[in-house]
C-alpha positions as CSV (number, residue, x, y, z in Angstrom):
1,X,-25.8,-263.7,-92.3
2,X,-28.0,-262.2,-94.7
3,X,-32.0,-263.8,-95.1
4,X,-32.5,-266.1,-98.0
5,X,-35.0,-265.0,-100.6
6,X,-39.1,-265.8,-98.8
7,X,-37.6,-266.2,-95.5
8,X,-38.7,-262.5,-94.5
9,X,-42.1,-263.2,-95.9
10,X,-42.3,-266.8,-94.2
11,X,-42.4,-268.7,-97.5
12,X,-40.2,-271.9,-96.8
13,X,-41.5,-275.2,-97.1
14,X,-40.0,-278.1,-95.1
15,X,-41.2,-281.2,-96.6
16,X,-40.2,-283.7,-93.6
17,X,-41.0,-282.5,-90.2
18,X,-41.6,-285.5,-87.7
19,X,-43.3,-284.8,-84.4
20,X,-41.4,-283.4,-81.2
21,X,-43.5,-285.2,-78.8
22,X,-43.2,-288.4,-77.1
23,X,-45.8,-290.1,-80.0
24,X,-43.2,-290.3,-82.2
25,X,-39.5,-289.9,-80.5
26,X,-40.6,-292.5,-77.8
27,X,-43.4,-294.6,-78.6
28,X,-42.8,-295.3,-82.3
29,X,-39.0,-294.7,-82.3
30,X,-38.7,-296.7,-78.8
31,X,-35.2,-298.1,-78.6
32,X,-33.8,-297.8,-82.7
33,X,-34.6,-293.8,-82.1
34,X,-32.3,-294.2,-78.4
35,X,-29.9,-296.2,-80.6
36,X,-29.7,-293.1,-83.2
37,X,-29.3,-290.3,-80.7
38,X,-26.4,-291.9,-79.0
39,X,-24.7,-292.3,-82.3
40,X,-25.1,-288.9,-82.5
41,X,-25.0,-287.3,-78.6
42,X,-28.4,-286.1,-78.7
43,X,-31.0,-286.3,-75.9
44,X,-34.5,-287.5,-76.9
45,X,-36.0,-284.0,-75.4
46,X,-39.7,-283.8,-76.2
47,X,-41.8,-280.5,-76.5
48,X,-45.0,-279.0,-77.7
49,X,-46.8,-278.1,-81.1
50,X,-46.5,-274.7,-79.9
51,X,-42.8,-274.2,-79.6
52,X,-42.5,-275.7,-83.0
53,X,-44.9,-273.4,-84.6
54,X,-42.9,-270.8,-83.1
55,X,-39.5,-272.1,-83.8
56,X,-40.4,-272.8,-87.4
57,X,-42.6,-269.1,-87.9
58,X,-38.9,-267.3,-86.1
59,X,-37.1,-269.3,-89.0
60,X,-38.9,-268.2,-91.9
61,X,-40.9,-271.4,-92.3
62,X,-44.3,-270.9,-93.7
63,X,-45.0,-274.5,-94.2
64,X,-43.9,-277.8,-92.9
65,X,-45.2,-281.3,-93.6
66,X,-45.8,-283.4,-90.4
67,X,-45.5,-287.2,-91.2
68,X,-46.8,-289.9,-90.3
69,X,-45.6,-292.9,-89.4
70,X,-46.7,-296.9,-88.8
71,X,-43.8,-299.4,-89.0
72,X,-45.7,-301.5,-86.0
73,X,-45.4,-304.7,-88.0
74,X,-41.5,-304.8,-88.3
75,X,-40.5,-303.0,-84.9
76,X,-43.4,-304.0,-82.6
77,X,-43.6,-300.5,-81.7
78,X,-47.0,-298.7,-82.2
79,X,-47.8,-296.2,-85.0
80,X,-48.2,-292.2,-85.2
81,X,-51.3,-292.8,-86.0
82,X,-52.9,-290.8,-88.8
83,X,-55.9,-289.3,-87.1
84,X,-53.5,-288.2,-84.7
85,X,-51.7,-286.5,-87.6
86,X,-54.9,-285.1,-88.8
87,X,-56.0,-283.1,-85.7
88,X,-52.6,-281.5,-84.9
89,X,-53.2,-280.3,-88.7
90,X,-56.5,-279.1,-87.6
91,X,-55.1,-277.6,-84.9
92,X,-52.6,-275.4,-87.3
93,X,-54.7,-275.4,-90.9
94,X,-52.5,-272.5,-91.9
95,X,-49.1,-274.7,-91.4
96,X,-49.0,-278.2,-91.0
97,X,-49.5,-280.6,-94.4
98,X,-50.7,-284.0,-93.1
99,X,-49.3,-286.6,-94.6
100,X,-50.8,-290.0,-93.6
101,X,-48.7,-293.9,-93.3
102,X,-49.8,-297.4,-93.7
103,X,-47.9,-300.4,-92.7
104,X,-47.9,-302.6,-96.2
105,X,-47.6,-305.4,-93.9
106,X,-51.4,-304.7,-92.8
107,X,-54.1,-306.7,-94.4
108,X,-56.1,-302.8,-94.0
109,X,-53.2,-301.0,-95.4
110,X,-55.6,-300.4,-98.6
111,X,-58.5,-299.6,-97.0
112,X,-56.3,-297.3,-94.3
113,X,-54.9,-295.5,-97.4
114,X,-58.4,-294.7,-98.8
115,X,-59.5,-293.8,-95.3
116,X,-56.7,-291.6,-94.7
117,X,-57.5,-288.9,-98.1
118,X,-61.4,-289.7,-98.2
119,X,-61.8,-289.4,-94.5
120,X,-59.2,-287.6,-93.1
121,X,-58.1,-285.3,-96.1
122,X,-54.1,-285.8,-95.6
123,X,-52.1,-285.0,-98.1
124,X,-50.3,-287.8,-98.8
125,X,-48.3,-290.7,-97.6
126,X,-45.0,-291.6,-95.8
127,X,-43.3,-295.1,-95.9
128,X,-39.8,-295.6,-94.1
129,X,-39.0,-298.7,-95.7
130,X,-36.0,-299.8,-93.6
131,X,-38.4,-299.0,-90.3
132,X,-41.0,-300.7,-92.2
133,X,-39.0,-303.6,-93.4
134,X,-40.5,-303.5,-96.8
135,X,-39.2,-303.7,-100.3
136,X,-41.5,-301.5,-102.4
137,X,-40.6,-303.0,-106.0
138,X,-41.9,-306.2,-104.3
139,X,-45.5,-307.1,-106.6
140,X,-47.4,-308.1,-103.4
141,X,-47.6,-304.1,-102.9
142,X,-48.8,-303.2,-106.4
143,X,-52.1,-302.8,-105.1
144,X,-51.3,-300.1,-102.6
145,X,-49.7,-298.4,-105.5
146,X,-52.2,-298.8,-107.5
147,X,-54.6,-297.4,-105.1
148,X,-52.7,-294.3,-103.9
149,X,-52.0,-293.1,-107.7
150,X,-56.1,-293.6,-107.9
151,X,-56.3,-291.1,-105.1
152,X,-54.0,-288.6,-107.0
153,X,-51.6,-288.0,-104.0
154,X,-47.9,-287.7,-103.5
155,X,-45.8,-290.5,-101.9
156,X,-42.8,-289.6,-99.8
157,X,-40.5,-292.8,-99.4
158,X,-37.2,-292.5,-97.2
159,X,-33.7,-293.1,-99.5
160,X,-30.5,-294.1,-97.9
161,X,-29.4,-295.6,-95.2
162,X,-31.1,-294.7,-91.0
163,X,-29.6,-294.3,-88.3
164,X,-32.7,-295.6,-86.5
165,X,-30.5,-298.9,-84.7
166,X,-27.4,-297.4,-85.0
167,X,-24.5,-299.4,-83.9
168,X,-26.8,-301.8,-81.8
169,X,-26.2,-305.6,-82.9
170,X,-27.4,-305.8,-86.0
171,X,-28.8,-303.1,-86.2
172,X,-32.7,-304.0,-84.4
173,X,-32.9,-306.5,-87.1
174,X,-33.2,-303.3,-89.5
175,X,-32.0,-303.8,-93.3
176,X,-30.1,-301.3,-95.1
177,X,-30.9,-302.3,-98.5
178,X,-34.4,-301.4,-98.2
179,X,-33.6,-298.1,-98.8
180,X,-31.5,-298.4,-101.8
181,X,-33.4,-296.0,-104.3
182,X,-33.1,-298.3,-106.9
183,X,-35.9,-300.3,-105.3
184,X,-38.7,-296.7,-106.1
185,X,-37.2,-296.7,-109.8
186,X,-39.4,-299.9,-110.3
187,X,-42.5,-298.1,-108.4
188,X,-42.2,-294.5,-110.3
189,X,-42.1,-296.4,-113.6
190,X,-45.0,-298.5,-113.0
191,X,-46.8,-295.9,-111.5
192,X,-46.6,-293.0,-114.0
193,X,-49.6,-290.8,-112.0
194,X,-47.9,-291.1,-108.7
195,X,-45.6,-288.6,-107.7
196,X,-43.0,-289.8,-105.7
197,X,-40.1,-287.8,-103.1
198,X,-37.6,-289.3,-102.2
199,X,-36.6,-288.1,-98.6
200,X,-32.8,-287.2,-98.1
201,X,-30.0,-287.4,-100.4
202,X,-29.7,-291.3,-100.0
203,X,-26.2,-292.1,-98.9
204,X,-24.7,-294.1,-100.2
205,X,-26.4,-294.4,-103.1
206,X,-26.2,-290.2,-103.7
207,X,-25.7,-290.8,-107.8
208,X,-28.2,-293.6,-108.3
209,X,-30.7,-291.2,-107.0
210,X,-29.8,-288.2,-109.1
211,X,-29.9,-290.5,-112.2
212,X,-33.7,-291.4,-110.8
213,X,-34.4,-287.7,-110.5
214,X,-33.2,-287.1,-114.0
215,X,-35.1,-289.9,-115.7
216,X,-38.6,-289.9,-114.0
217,X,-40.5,-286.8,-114.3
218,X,-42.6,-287.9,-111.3
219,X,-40.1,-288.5,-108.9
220,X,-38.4,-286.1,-106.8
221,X,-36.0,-285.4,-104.0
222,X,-35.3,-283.5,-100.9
223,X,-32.1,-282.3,-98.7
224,X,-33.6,-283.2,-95.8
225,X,-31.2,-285.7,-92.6
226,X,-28.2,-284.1,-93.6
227,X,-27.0,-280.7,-93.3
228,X,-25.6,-278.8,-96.5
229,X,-22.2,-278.7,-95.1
230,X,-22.4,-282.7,-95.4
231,X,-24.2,-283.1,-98.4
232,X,-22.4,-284.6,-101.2
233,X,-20.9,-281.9,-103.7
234,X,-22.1,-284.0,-106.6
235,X,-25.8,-284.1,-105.4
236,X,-25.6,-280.0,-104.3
237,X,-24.5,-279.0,-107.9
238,X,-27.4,-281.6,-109.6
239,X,-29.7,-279.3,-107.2
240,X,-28.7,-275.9,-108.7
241,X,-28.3,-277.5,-112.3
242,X,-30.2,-280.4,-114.0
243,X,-32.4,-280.7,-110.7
244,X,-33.4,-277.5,-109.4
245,X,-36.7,-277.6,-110.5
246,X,-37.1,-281.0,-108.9
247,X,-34.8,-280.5,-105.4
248,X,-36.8,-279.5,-102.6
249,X,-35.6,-278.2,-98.1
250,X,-36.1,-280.3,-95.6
251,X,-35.2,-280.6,-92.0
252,X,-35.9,-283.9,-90.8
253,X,-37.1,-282.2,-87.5
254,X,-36.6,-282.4,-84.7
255,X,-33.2,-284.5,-85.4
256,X,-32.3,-281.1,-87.3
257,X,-34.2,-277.8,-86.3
258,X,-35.1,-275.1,-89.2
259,X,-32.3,-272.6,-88.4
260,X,-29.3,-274.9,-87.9
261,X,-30.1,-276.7,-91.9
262,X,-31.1,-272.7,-93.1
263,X,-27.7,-271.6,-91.6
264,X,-25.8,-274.1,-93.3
265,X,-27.4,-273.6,-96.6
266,X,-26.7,-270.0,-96.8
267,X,-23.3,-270.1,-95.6
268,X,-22.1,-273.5,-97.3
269,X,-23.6,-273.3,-100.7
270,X,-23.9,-270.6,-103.7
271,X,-26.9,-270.8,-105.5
272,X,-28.2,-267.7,-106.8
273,X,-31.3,-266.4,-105.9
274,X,-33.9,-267.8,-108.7
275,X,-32.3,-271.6,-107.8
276,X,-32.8,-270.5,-103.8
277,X,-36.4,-269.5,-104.1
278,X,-36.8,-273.1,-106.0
279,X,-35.2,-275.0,-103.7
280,X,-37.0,-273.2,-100.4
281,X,-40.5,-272.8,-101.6
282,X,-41.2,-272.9,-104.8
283,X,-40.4,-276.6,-106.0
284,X,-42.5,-277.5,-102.9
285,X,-45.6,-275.5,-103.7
286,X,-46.2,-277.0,-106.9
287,X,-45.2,-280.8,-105.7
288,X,-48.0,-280.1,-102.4
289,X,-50.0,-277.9,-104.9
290,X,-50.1,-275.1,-102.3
């Protein structure tokens, strides 16, 4: 199989890499993450910021953005915490883009935001609203909002349905609806400075999404959770159409690594190159301004 266009020069862009190591898969995850790799006949396998350097610079990957994560509040299971986020980026400067998360829930979730960019200089913000538990149209968040379009960031929020609690009874007390899409259209409209990405290609709400996309300028999307082969067709032609300057790759690592998503891009769609090179790199440099 032939390289995509940047691969050879390392110019990829993952924007939703999660951490391989027990901080994340164990600690935070604790038993929705088991739940989800049972559904799926995975082992939760930990290992080092090294081998995913490697993995990711053998793949083509000159970027990745490391997430991170605080749904203590709803799950009882402790954060990612962001200063952990910001040394492993200071341990790769030339890879990792940190990208901070506050529990709304938190009477500091304000004062953690501003902390997090003033302090810390992460790039952004995560929020996992089904982990979190959280609807963000709610006004009792407005202030959050109002505070992380101040601070001239982007905002990655998860759309679709998790399989963090799969099949367990009822779910870990998890709620699907949070991550109906519909609930950011109220956020990206309220919030014209913020630019918003909305992580994976929200099943089952694939079309609301797109119609999202379409609408507001600031609000985005990535392929990241699923691999081409499973993606909707409906959302993979909206990438190489009306979308492809606002569709971006991602992995979702290390549920899915770099080569198995890059495989299954090049042999299950048929974009040409200019739409590759938007979809791979170049959407993502200008949303992270790299």
């Amino acid at each position: 199989m032939g390289e995509l266009p940047g691969q050879a020069a390392g110019r990829l862009i993952d924007t939703h890499a999660h951490q391989p190591t027990a901080e994340f898969l164990v600690d935070a995850g604790g038993e929705m993450m088991a739940d989800a790799a049972d559904k799926f006949g995975t082992d939760l396998e930990t290992w080092d910021y090294e081998e995913m350097y490697d993995e990711y610079r053998n793949a083509g990957v000159g970027h990745a953005v490391l997430l991170g994560w605080d749904a203590e509040t709803n799950t009882g299971n402790p954060p990612v915490p962001n200063d952990y986020v910001a040394e492993i980026r200071d341990e790769y400067p030339d890879f990792f883009v940190g990208f901070g998360s506050v529990d709304p829930h938190k009477d500091d979730c304000v004062r953690e935001a501003i902390r997090c960019v003033e302090d810390l200089n992460l790039s952004g913000f995560k929020f996992q609203q089904i982990a979190q538990g959280f609807d963000p149209s709610d006004p009792e968040h407005r202030h959050l909002w109002n505070t992380i379009e101040d601070l001239d960031v982007p905002v990655v929020f998860h759309g679709g349905n998790s399989t963090l609690g799969a099949c367990s009874a009822g779910g870990r007390g998890l709620k699907v609806k949070y991550g109906n899409p519909m609930l950011i259209d109220d956020v990206a409209a309220e919030h014209p400075g913020m630019d918003i990405l909305i992580a994976h290609p929200a099943f089952p709400w694939e079309k609301e999404q797109l119609a999202i996309c379409q609408q507001k300028g600031n609000v985005y999307m990535d392929l990241s959770g699923w691999l081409p082969e499973y993606i909707d067709d409906q959302v993979l032609q909206y990438a190489g159409t009306v979308l492809r300057d606002k569709v971006m790759f991602g992995t979702d690592y290390p549920m899915i690594r770099p080569d198995d998503w890059l495989d299954s891009f090049a042999e299950h769609t048929n974009y040409d190159e200019d739409t590759q090179r938007k979809l791979l790199f170049e959407n993502a440099e200008s949303f992270l301004e790299l």
